[in-house]
C-alpha positions in Angstrom: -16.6 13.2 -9.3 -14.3 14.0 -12.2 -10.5 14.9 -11.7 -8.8 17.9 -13.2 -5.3 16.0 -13.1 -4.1 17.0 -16.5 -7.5 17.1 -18.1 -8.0 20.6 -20.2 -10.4 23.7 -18.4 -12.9 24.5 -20.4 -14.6 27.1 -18.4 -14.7 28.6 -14.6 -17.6 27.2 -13.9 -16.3 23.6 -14.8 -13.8 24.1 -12.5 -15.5 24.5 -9.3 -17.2 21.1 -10.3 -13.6 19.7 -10.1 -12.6 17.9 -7.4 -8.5 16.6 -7.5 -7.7 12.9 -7.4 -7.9 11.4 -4.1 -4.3 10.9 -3.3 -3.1 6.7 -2.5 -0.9 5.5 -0.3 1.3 3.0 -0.9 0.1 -0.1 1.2 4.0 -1.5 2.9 1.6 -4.6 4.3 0.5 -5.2 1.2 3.7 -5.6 -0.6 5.0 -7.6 2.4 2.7 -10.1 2.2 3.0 -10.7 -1.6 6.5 -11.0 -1.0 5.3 -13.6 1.8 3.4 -15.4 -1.1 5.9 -15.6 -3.6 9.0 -16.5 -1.9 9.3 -19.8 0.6 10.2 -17.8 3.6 8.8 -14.7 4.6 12.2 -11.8 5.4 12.1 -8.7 6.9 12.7 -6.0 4.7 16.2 -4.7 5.2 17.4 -1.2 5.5 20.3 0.9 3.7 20.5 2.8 0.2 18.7 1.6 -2.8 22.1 0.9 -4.6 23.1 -1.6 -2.2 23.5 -5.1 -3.8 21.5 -7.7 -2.8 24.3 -10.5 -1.0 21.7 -13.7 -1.2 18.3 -15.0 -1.9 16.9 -13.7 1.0 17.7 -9.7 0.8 17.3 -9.9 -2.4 13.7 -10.6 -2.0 13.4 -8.3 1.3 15.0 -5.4 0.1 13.1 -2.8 -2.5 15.0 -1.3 -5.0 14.9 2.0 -6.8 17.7 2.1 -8.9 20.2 -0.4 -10.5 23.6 -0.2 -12.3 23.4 0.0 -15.8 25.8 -1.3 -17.9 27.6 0.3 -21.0 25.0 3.3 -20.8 26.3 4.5 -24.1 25.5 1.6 -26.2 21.8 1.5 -24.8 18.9 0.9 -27.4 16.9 4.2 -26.9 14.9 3.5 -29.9 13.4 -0.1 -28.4 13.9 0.8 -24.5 13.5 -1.3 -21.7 11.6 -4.2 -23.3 14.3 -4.8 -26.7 13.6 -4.7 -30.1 12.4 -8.7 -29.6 9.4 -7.5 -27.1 8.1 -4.6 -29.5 3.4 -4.7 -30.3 2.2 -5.9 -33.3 0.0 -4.0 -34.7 -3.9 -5.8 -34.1 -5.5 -6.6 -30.3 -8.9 -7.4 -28.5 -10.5 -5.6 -26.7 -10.3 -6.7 -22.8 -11.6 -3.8 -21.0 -11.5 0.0 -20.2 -9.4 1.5 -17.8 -10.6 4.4 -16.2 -7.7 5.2 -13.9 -6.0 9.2 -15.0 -7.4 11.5 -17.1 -6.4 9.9 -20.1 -8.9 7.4 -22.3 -6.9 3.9 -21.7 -7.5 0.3 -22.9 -6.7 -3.3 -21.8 -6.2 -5.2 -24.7 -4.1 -8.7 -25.4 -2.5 -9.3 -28.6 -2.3 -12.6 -30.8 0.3 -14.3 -28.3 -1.5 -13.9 -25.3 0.3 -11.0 -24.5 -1.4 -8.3 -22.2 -1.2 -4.8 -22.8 -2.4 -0.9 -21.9 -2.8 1.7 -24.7 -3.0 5.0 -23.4 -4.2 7.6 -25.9 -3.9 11.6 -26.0 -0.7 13.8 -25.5 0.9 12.2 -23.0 1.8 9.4 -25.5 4.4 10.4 -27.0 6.3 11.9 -24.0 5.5 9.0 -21.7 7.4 7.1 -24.5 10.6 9.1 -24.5 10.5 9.4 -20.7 10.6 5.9 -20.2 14.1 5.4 -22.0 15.9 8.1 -20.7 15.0 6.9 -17.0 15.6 3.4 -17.9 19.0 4.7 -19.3 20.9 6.0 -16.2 19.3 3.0 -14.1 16.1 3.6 -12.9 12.9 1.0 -13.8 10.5 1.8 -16.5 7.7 -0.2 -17.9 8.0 -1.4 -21.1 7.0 1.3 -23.2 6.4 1.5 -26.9 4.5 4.0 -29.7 2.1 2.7 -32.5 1.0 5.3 -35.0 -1.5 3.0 -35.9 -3.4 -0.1 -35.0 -6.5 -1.7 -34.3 -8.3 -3.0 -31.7 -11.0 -5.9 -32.1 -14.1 -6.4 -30.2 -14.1 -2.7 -29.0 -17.2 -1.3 -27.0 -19.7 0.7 -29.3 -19.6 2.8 -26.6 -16.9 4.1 -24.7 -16.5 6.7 -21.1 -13.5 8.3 -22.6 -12.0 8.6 -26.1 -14.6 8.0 -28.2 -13.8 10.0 -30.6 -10.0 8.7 -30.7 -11.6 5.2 -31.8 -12.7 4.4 -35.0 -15.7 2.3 -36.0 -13.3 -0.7 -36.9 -11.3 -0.2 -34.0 -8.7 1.8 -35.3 -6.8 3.9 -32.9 -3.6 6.5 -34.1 -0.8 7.7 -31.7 -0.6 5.4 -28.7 1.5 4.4 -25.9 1.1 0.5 -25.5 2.8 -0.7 -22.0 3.5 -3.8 -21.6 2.1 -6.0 -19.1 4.2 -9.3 -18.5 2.7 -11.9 -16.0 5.7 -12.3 -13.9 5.8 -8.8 -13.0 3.1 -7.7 -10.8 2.1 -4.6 -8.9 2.2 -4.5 -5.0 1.6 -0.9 -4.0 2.7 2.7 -4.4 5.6 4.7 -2.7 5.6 8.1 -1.0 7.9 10.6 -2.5 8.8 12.2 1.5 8.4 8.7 3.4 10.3 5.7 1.9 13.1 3.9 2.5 15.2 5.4 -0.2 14.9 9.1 1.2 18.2 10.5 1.4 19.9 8.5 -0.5 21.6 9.4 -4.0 19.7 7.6 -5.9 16.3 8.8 -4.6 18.0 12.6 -5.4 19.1 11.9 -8.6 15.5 10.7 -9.9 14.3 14.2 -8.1 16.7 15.6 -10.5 16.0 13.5 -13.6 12.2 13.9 -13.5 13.5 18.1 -13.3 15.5 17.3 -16.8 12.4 16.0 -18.0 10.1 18.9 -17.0 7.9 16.1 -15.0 5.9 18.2 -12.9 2.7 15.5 -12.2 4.9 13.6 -9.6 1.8 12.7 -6.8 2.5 9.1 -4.8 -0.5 7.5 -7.1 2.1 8.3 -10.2 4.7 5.9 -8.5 4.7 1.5 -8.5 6.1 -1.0 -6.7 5.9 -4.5 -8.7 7.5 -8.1 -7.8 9.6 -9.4 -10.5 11.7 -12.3 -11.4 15.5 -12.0 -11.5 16.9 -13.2 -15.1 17.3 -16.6 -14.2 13.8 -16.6 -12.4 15.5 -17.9 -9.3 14.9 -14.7 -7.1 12.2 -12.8 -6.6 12.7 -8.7 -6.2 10.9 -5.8 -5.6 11.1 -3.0 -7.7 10.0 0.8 -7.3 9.8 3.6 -10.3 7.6 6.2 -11.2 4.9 4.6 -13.4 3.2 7.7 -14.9 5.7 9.7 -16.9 3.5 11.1 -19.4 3.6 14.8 -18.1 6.9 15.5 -19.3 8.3 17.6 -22.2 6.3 20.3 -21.4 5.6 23.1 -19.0 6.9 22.8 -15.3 3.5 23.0 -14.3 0.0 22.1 -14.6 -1.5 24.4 -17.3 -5.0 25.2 -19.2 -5.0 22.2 -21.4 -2.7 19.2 -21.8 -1.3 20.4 -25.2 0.7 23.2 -23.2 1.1 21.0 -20.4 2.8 18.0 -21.9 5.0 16.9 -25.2 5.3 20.8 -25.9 8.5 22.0 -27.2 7.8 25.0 -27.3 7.1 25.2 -23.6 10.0 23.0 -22.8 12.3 25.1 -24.4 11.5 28.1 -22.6 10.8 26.6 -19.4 13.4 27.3 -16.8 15.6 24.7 -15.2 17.8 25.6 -12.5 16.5 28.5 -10.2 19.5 28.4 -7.3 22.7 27.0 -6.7 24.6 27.2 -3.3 27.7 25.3 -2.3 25.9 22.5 -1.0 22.4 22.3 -2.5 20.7 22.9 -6.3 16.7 23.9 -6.7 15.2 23.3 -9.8 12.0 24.7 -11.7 10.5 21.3 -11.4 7.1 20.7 -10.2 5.9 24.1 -10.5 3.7 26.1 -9.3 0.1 25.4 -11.3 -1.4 28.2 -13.8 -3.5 30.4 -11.6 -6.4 29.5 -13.2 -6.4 26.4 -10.9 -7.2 28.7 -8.0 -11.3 28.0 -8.9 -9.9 24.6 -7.6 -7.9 25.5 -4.5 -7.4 21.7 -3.3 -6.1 21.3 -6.1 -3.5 24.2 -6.4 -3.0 24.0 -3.3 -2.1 20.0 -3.1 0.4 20.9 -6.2 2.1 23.6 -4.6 3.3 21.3 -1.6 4.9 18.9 -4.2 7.4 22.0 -5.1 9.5 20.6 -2.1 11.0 17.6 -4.4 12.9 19.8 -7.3 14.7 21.4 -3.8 17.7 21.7 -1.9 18.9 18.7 -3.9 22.2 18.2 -2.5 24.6 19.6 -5.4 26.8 16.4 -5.4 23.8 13.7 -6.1 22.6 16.4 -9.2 26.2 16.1 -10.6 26.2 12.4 -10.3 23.3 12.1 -12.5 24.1 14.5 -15.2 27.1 12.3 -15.2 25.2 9.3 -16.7 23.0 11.3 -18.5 26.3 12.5 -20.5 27.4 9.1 -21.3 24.6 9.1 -23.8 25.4 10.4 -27.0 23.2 13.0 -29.1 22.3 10.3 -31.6 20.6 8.1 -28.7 18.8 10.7 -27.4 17.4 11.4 -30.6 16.9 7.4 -31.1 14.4 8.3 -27.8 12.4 11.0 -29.6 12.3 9.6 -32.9 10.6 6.2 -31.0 7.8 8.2 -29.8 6.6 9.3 -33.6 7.9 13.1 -33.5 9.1 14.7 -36.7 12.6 15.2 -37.5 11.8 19.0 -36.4 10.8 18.4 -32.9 13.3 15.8 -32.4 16.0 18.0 -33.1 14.5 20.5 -30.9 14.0 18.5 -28.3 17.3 17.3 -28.6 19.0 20.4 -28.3 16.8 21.5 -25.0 17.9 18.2 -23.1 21.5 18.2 -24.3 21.7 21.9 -22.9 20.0 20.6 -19.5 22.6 17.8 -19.3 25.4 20.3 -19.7 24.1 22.1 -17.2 24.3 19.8 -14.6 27.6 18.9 -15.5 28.8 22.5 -14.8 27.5 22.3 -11.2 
């Protein structure tokens, strides 16, 4: 069966063929015992907010975190991200193999180094790109994310399930996202966006409100990560939990006919709504949407997307203003750094600019 996950309608009749993407959970055994693995002694995860900091070794490998403090937010590198200027692709690969996870055509490739990496090609490229700095920003994790108008890929398939029509006949691919795949950092499960042990907490609320700013309306548990990862010095092992697909962002607030209005729109951003209530205590936002009613010749599907609505609401009003705090320490000329990283033209990325700066000031009026 074929998902219709951000993947463009072509007629009614397709659409009762569609069946949505069987939703994961996040396995909490799993992660536990590759915690088990890695570390000398197995600990029991501990509980408390995801800001807490970690006091020794041995919480700081039991205890999951969502969020970290970031330091000297407005001198952040938007323009290399999370992985630095010194971690940035070249520009040739191989081939390893075809991922077939999403509805976008993805390859595993390695570059010259030994390097692993995951090109992800389509429209969700250049958003994906932006949306990983700005999260990274304010604290949150974010893969390594980067955008190649160009490049090649060696020892490609001469036939492909998706994208083939994106690939050259030398390899040659335009436009991707290339996340990078570092050894020590491995993936040990999902989690859920109304069960984990972050709910409630500020930090878990301001992501609800960031992914909001970001018009991030494909936020299903299978779009989430946990991974193990090394500490600096490589002497402490930590989990880590962020949303790993941010690729429907800068676009509509909700699932549309194609992925062109759907994601890395401006014009849909722009003219998207944002806020929708405001009470003393609580703040709802546009953010997941309701899906275009054509998606009703796929009721699971519209259906399964109208019960994520609940995570853009009755955000406490506080935790919103805390994160349109950070989000003001960056200055208009980073944000553009983000945009202009991603390959859009001086155009959009003034446009774009303009639409977030407004959504920041919003939050700051709360």
């Amino acid at each position: 069966m074929v998902t219709m996950s951000k993947r463009p309608i072509n007629s009614a009749v397709g659409l009762l063929l569609i069946a949505p993407r069987r939703r994961r959970r996040a396995n909490a055994a799993g992660c536990a015992v590759a915690v088990a693995l890695m570390a000398s002694t197995q600990v029991s995860r501990a509980a408390g907010p995801a800001s807490a900091a970690p006091t020794n070794q041995e919480t700081a490998r039991g205890r999951a975190m969502l969020w970290s403090e970031p330091a000297q937010i407005g001198g952040r590198d938007l323009f290399y991200g999370p992985g630095g200027e010194r971690h940035q692709p070249p520009d040739s690969f191989t081939f390893l193999s075809e991922d077939l996870a999403g509805s976008h055509p993805k390859f595993a490739v390695r570059d010259a180094d030994g390097v692993k990496w995951k090109i992800k090609l389509g429209e969700e490229a250049r958003p994906e790109t932006v949306a990983s700095r700005l999260v990274w920003a304010v604290g949150y994790f974010a893969d390594e994310d980067y955008f190649l108008a160009d490049m090649r890929v060696a020892n490609m398939p001469a036939r492909l399930h998706r994208g083939q029509s994106l690939v050259g006949p030398d390899g040659t691919m335009h436009n991707g996202r290339l996340k990078r795949e570092p050894e020590d950092r491995k993936k040990v499960g999902e989690w859920r966006w109304r069960d984990n042990q972050f709910s409630g907490t500020r930090e878990l609320n301001g992501l609800r409100v960031l992914m909001a700013v970001l018009n991030n309306w494909d936020l299903k548990d299978v779009n989430t990560a946990c991974h193990l990862q090394t500490d600096g010095d490589q002497s402490v092992v930590q989990e880590v939990c962020e949303v790993s697909d941010l690729g429907a962002t800068f676009g509509s607030t909700g699932l549309e006919l194609t992925n062109a209005e759907s994601e890395g729109n401006l014009h849909a951003y722009a003219h998207s709504p944002f806020i929708t209530k405001e009470t003393s205590d609580y703040v709802d936002f546009a953010v997941p949407g309701r899906a275009a009613w054509i998606v009703l010749f796929n009721p699971r599907e519209y259906f399964m997307r109208l019960r994520l609505r609940w995570i853009g609401r009755q955000i406490p009003r506080e935790d919103a203003k805390w994160i349109g705090h950070l989000l003001a320490e960056l200055s208009p000329q980073q944000l553009r750094e983000a945009f202009r990283a991603a390959g859009y033209s001086p155009e959009q990325i003034d446009g774009f600019t303009s639409v977030l700066r407004s959504r920041i000031a919003q939050l700051n009026e709360l």
